[in-house]
N, CA, C and O atoms as a GROMACS GRO file, in nm:
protein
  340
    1UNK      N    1  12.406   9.831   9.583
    1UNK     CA    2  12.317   9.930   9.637
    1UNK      C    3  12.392  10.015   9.739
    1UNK      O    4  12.451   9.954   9.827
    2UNK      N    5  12.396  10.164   9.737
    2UNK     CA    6  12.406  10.284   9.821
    2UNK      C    7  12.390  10.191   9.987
    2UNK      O    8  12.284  10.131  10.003
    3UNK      N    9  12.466  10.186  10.069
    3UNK     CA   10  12.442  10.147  10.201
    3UNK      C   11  12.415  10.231  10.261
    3UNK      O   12  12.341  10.202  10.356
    4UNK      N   13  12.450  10.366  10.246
    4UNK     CA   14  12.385  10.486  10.341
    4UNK      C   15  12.206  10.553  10.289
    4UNK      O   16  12.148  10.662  10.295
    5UNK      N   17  12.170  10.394  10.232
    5UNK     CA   18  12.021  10.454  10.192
    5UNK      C   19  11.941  10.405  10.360
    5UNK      O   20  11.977  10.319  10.440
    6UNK      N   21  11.860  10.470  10.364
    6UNK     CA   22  11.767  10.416  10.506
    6UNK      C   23  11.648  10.379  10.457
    6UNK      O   24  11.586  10.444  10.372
    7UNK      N   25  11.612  10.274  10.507
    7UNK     CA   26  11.490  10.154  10.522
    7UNK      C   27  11.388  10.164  10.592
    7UNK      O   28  11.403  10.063  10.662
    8UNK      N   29  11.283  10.216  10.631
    8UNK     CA   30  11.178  10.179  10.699
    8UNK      C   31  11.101  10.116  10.630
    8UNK      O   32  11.095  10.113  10.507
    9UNK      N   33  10.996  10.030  10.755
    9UNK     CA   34  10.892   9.952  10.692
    9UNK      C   35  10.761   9.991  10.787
    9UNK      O   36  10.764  10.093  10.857
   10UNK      N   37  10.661   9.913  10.785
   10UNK     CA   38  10.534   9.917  10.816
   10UNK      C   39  10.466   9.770  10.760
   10UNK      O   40  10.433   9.760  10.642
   11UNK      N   41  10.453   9.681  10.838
   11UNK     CA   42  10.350   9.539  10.788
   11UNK      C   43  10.262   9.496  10.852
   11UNK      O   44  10.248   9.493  10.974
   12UNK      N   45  10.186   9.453  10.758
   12UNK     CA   46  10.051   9.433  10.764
   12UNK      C   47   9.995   9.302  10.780
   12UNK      O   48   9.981   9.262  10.664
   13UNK      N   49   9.948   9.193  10.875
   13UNK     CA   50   9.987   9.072  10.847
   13UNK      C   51   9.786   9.003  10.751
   13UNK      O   52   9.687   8.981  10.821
   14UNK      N   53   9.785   8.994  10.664
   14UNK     CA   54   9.638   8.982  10.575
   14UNK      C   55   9.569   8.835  10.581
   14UNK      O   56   9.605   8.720  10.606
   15UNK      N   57   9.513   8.866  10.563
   15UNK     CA   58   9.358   8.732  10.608
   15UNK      C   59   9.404   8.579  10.555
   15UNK      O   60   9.386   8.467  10.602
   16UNK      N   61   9.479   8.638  10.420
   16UNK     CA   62   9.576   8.492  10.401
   16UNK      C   63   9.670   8.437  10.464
   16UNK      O   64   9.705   8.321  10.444
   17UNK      N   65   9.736   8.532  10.567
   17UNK     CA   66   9.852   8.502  10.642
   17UNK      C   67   9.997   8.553  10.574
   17UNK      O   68  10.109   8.544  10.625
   18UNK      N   69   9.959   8.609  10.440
   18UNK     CA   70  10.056   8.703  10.338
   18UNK      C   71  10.077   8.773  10.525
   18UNK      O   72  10.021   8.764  10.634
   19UNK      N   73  10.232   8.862  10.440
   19UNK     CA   74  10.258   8.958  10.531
   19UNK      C   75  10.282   9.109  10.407
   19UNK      O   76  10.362   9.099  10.314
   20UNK      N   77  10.211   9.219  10.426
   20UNK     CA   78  10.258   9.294  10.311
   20UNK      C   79  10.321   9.397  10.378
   20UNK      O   80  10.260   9.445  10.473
   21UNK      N   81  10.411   9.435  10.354
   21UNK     CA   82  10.515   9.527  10.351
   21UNK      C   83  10.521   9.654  10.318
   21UNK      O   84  10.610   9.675  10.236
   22UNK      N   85  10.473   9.730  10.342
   22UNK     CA   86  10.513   9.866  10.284
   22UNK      C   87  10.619   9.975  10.348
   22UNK      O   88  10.594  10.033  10.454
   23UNK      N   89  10.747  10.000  10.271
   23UNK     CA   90  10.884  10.055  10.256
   23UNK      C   91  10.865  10.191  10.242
   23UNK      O   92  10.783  10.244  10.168
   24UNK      N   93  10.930  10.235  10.303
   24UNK     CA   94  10.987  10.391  10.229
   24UNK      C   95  11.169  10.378  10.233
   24UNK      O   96  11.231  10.332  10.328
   25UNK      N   97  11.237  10.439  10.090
   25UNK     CA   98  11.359  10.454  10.079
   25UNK      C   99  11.414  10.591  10.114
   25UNK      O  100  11.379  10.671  10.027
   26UNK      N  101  11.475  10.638  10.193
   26UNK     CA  102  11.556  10.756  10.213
   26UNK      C  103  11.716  10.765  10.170
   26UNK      O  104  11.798  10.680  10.201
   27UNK      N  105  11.747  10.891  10.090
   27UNK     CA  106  11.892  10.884  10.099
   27UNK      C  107  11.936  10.911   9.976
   27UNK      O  108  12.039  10.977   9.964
   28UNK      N  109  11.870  10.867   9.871
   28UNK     CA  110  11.923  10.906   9.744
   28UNK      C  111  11.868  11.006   9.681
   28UNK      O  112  11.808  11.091   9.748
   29UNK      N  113  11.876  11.019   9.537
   29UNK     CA  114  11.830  11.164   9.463
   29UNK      C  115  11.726  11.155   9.503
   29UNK      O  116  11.692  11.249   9.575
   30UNK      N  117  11.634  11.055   9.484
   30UNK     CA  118  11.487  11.089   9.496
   30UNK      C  119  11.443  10.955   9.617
   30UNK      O  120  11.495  10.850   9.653
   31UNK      N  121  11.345  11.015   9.643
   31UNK     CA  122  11.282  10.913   9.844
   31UNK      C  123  11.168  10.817   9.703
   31UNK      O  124  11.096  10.844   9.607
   32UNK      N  125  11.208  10.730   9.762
   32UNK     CA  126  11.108  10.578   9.678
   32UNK      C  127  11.048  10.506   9.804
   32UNK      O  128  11.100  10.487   9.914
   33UNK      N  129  10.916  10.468   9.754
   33UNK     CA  130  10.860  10.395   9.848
   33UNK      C  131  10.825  10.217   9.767
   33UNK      O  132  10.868  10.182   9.657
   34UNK      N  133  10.749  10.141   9.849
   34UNK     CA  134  10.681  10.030   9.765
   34UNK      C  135  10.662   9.999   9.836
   34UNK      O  136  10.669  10.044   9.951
   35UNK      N  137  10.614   9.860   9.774
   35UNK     CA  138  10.529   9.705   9.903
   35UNK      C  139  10.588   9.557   9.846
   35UNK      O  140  10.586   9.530   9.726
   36UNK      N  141  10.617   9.505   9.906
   36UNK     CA  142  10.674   9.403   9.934
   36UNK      C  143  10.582   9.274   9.981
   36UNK      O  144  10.566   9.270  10.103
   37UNK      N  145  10.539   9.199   9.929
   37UNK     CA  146  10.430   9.078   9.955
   37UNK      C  147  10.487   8.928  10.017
   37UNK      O  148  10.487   8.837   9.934
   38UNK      N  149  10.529   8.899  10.136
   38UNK     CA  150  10.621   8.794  10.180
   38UNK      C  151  10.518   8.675  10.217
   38UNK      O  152  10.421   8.707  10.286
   39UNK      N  153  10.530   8.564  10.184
   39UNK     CA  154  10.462   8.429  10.239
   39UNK      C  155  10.506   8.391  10.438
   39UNK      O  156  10.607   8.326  10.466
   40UNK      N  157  10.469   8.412  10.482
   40UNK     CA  158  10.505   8.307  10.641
   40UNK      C  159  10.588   8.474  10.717
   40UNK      O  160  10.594   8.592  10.682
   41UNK      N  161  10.643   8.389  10.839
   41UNK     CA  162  10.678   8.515  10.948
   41UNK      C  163  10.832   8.536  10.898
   41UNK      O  164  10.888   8.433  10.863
   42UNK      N  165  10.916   8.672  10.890
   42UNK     CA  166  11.046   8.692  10.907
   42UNK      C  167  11.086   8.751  10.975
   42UNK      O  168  11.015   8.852  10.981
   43UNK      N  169  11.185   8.758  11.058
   43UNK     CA  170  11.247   8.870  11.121
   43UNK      C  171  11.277   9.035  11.047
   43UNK      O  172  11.314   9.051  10.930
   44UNK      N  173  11.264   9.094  11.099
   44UNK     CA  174  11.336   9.230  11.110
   44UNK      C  175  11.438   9.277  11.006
   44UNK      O  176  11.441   9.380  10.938
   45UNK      N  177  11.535   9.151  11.014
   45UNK     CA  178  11.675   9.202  10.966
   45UNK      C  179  11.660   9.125  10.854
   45UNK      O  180  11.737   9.144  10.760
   46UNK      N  181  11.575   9.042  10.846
   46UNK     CA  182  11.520   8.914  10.711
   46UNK      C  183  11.448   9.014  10.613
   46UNK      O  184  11.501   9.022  10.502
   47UNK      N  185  11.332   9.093  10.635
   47UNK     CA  186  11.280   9.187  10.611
   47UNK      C  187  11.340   9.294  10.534
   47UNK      O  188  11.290   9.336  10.430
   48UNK      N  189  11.442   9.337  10.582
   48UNK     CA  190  11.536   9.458  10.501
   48UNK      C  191  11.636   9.389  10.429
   48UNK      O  192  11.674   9.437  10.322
   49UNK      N  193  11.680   9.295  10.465
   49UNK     CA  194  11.777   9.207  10.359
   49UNK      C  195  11.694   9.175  10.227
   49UNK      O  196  11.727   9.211  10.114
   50UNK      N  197  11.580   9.101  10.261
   50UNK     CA  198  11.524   9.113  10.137
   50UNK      C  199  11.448   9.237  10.029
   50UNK      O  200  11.409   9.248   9.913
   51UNK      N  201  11.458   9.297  10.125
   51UNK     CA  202  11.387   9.494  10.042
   51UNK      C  203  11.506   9.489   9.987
   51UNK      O  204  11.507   9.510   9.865
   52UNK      N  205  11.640   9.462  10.054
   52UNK     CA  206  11.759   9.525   9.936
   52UNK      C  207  11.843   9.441   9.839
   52UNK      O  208  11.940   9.475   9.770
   53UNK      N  209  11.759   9.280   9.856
   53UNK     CA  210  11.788   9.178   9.715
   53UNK      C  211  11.690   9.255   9.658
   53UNK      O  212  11.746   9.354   9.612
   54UNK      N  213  11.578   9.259   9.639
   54UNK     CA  214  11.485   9.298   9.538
   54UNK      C  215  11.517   9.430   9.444
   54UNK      O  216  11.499   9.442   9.323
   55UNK      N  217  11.589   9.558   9.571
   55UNK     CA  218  11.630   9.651   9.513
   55UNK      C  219  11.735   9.648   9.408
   55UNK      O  220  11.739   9.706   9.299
   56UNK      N  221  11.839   9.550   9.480
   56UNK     CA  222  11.938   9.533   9.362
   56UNK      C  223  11.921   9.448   9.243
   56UNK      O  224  11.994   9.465   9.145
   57UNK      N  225  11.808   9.336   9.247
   57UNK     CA  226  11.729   9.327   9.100
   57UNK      C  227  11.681   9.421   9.031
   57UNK      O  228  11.692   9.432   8.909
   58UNK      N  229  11.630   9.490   9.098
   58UNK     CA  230  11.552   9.597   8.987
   58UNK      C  231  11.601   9.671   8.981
   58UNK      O  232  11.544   9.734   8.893
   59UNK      N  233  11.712   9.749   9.026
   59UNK     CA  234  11.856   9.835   8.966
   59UNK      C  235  11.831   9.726   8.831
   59UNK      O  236  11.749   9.743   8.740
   60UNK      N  237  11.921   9.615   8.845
   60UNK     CA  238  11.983   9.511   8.751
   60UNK      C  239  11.930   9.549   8.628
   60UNK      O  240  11.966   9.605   8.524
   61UNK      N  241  11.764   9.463   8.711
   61UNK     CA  242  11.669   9.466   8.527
   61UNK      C  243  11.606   9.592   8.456
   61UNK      O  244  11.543   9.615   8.352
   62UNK      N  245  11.660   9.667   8.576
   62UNK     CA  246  11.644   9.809   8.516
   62UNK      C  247  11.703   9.865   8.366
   62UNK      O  248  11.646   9.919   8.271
   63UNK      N  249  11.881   9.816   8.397
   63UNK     CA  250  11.972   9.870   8.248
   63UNK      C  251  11.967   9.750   8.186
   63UNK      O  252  12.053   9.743   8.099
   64UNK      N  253  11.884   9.626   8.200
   64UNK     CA  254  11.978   9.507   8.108
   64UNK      C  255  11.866   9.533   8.014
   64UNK      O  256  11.746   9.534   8.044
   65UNK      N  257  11.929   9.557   7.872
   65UNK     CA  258  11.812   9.548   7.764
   65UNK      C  259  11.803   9.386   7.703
   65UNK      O  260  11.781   9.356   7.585
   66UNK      N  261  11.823   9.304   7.799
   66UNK     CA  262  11.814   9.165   7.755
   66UNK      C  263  11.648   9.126   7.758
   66UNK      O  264  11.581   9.048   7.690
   67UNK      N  265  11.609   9.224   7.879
   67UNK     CA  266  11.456   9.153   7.910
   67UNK      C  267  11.375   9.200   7.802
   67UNK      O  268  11.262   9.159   7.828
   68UNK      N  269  11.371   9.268   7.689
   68UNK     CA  270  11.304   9.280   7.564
   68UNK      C  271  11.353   9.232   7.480
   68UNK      O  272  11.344   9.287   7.370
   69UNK      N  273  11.439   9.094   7.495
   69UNK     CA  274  11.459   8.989   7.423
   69UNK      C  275  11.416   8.866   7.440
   69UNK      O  276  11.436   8.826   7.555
   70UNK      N  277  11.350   8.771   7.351
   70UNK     CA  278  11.270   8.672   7.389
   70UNK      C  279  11.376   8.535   7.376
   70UNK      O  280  11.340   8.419   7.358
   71UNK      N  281  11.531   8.590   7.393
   71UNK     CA  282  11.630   8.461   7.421
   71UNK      C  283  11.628   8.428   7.552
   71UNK      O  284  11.634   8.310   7.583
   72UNK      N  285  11.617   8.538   7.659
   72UNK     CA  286  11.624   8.526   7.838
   72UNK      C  287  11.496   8.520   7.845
   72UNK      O  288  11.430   8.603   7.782
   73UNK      N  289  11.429   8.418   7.927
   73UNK     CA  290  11.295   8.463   7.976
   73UNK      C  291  11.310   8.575   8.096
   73UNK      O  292  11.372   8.542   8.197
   74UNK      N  293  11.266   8.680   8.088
   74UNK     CA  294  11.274   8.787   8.224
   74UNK      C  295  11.138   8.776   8.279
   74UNK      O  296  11.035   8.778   8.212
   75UNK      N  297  11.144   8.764   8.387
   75UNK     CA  298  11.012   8.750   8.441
   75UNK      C  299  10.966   8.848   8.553
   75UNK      O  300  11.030   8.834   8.658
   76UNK      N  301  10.850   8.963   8.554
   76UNK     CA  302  10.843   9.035   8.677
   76UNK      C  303  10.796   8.973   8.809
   76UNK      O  304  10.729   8.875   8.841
   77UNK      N  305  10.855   9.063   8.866
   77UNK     CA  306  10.858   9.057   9.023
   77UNK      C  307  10.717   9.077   9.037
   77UNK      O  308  10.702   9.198   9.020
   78UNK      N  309  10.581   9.012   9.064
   78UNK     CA  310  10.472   9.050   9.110
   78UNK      C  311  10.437   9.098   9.220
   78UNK      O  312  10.344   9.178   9.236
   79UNK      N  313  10.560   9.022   9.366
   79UNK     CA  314  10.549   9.049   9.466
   79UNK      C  315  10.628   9.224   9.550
   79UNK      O  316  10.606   9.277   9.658
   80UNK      N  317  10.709   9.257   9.444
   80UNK     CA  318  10.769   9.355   9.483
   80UNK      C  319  10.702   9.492   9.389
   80UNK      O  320  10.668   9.474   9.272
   81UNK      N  321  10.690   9.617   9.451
   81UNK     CA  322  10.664   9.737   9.330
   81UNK      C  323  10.709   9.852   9.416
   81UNK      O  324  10.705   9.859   9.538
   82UNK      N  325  10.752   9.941   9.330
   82UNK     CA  326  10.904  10.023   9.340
   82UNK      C  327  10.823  10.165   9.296
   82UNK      O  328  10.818  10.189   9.175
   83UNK      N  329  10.769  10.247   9.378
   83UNK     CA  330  10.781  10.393   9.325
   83UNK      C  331  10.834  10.518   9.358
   83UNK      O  332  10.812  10.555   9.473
   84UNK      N  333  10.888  10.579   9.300
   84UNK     CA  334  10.957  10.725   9.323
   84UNK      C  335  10.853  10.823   9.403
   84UNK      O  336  10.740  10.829   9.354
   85UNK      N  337  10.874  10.889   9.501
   85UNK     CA  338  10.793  10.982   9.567
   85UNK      C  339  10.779  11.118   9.517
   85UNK      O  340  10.707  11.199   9.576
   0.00000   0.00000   0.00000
């Protein structure tokens, strides 16, 4: 992933004790936002580390045409969702 992309967040902590997340991406062709659904408390820097594992999965499973093969199980991310602005 682009390191000169910028990260903000905004969270929300919900009645379950979920924490939900909502991102905006700056920096590349196009500004992407999403939400991010985390179990228990994280830090800050825990927080954006994980916005940018998730990002670089879904780069990943973005080009692999393996996941419309029923040899890999691919399984979606329920907790993460990724949209272009």
């Amino acid at each position: 992933m682009n390191p000169s992309l910028t990260i903000t967040y905004a969270k929300k902590i919900l009645p379950s004790g979920n924490i939900q997340v909502k991102f905006f991406i700056k920096g590349g062709v196009k500004e992407k936002y999403g939400y991010l659904l985390i179990s228990g408390y994280k830090s800050e820097q825990e927080i954006i580390s994980e916005i940018r594992q998730r990002l670089m999965l879904h780069n990943t499973y973005r080009t692999d045409l393996q996941r419309f093969s029923f040899v890999r199980e691919f399984k979606d991310d329920h907790n993460f969702y990724l949209y272009t602005a």
